[in-house]
C-alpha positions as a Markdown table, in Angstrom:
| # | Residue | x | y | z |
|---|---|---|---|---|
| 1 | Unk | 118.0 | 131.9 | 44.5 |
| 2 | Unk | 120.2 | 132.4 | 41.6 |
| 3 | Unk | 122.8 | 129.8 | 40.2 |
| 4 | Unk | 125.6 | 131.7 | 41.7 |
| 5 | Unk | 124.4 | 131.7 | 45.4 |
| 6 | Unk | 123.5 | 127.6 | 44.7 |
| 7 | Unk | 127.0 | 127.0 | 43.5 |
| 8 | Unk | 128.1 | 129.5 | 46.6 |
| 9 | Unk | 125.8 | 127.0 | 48.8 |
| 10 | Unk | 127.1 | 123.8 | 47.3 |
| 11 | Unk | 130.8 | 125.0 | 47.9 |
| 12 | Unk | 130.3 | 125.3 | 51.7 |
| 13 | Unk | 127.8 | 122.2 | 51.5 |
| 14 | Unk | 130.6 | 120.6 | 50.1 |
| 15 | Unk | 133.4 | 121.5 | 52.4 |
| 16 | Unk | 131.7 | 120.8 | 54.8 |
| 17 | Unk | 130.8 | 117.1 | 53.6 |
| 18 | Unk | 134.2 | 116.2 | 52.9 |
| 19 | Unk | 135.3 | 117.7 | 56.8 |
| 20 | Unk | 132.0 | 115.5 | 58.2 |
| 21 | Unk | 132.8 | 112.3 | 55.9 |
| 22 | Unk | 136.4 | 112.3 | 57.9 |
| 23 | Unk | 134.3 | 112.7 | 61.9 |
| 24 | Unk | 131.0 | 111.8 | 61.1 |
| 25 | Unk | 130.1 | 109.8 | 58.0 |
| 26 | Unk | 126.6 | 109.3 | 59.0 |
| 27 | Unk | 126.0 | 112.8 | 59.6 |
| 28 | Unk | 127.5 | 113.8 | 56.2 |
| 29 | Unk | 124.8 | 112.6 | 54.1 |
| 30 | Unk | 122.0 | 114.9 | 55.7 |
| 31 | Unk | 123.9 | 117.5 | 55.5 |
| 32 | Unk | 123.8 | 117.0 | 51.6 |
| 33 | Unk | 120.3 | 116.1 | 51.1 |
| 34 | Unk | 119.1 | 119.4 | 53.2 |
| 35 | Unk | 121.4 | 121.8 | 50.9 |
| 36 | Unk | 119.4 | 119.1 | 47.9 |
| 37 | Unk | 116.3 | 119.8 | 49.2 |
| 38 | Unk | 116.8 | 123.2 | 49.8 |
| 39 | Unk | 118.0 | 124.0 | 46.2 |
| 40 | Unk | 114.6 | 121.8 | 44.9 |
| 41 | Unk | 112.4 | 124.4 | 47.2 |
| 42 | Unk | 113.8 | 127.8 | 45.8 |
| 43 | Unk | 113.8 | 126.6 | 42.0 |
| 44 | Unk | 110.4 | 125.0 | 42.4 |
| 45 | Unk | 108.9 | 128.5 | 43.2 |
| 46 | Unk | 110.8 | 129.9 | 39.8 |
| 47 | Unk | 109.2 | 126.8 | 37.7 |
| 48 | Unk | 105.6 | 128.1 | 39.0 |
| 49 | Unk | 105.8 | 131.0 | 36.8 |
| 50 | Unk | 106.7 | 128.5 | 33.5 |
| 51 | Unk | 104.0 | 125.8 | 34.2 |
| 52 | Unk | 101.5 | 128.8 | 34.3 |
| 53 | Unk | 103.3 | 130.3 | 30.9 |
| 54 | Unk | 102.4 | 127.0 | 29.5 |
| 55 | Unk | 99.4 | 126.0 | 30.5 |
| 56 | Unk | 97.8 | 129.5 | 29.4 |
| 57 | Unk | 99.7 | 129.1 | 25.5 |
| 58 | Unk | 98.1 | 125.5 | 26.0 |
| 59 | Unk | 94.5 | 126.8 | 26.7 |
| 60 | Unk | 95.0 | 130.1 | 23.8 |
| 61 | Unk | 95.9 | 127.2 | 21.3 |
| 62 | Unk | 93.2 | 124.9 | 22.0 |
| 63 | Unk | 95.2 | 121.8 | 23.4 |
| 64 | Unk | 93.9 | 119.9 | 25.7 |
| 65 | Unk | 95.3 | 121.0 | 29.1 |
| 66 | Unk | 95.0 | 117.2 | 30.7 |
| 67 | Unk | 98.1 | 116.5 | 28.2 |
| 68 | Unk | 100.3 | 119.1 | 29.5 |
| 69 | Unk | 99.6 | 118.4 | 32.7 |
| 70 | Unk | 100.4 | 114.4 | 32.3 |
| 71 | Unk | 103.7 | 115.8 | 31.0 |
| 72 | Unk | 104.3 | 117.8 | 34.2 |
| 73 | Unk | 103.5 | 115.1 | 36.6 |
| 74 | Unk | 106.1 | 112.9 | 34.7 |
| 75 | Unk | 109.0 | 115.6 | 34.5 |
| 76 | Unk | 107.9 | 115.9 | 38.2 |
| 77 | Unk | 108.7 | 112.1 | 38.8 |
| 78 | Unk | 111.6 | 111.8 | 36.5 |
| 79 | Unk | 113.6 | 115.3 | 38.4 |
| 80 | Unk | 112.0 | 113.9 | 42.1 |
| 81 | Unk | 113.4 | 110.4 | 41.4 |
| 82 | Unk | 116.8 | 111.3 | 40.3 |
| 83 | Unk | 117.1 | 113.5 | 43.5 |
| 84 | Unk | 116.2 | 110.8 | 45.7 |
| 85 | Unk | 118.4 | 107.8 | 43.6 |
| 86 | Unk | 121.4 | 110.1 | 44.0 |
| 87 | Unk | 120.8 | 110.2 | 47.6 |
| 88 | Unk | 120.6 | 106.9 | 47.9 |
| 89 | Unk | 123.7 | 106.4 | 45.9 |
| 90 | Unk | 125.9 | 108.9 | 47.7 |
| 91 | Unk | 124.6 | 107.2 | 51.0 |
| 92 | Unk | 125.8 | 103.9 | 49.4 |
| 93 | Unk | 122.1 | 102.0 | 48.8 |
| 94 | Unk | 122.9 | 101.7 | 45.0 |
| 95 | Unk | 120.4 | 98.9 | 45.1 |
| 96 | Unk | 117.6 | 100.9 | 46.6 |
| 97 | Unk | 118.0 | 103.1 | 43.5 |
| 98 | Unk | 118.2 | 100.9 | 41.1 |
| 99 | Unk | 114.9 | 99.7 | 42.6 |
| 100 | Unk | 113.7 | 103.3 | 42.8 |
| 101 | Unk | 114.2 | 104.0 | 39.2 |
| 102 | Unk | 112.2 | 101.0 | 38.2 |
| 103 | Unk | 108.7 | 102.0 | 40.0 |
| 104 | Unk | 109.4 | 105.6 | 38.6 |
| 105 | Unk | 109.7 | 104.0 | 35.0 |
| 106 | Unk | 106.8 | 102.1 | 36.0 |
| 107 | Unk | 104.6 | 105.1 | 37.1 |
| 108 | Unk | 105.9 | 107.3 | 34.2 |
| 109 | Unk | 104.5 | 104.4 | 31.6 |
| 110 | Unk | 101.5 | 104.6 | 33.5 |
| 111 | Unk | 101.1 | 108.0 | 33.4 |
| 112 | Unk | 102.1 | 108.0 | 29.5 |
| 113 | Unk | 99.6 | 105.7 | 28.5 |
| 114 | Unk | 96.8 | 107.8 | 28.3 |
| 115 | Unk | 98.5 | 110.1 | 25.8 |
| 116 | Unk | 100.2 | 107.6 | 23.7 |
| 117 | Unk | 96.3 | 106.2 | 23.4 |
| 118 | Unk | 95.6 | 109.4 | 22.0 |
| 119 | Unk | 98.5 | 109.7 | 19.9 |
| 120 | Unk | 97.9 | 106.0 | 18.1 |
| 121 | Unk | 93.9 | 107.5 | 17.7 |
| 122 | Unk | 95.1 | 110.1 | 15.9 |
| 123 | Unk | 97.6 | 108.2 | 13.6 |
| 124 | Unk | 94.5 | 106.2 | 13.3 |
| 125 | Unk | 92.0 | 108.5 | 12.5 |
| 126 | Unk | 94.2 | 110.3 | 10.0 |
| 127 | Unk | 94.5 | 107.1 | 8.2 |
């Protein structure tokens, strides 16, 4: 899908949230996070080709691939988070994403850990 047909999409998404908001506020909201969802599926297909780009330049130059992958899992979080905080948001639950963002910060350090071990061994080593 390219950028023009999303921002086609979101237009109509968006008329029709402000007409629902006025009739039927509780309906509104799905009709946003299907059009979010929707745009997440068609650019997740395009990423594909990128995260394969990468991971073969990663494997050609010698770097461990368990890296790059740690990276993609919390870029993964970070963009899957967001999505879901600003549904919660525009569906008036700022406290459930304030909440939401935390555990994802969590499970990002988590995640990070294991690099930033190996980062601080080689500091160390090199020292």
């Amino acid at each position: 899908m390219s950028i023009f047909q999303v921002l086609g999409c979101g237009f109509l998404v968006l008329v029709m949230w402000l007409v629902l908001q006025q009739y039927k506020s509780n309906v509104s909201i799905f009709v946003v996070t299907a059009f979010g969802a929707m745009v997440f599926l068609s650019v997740a297909g395009q990423l594909q080709t990128v995260l394969q780009t990468l991971m073969q330049l990663c494997e050609q130059a010698g770097v461990n691939v368990i890296y790059l992958t740690t990276i993609f899992k919390i870029i993964g979080i970070a963009w899957l988070t967001e999505f879901f905080c600003q549904v919660c948001r525009d569906a008036g639950s700022s406290a459930l994403a304030v909440k939401t963002e935390f555990a994802a910060k969590v499970a990002i350090l988590l995640l990070a850990f294991p690099v930033l071990t190996a980062v601080l061994e080689s500091v160390v080593a090199i020292l």
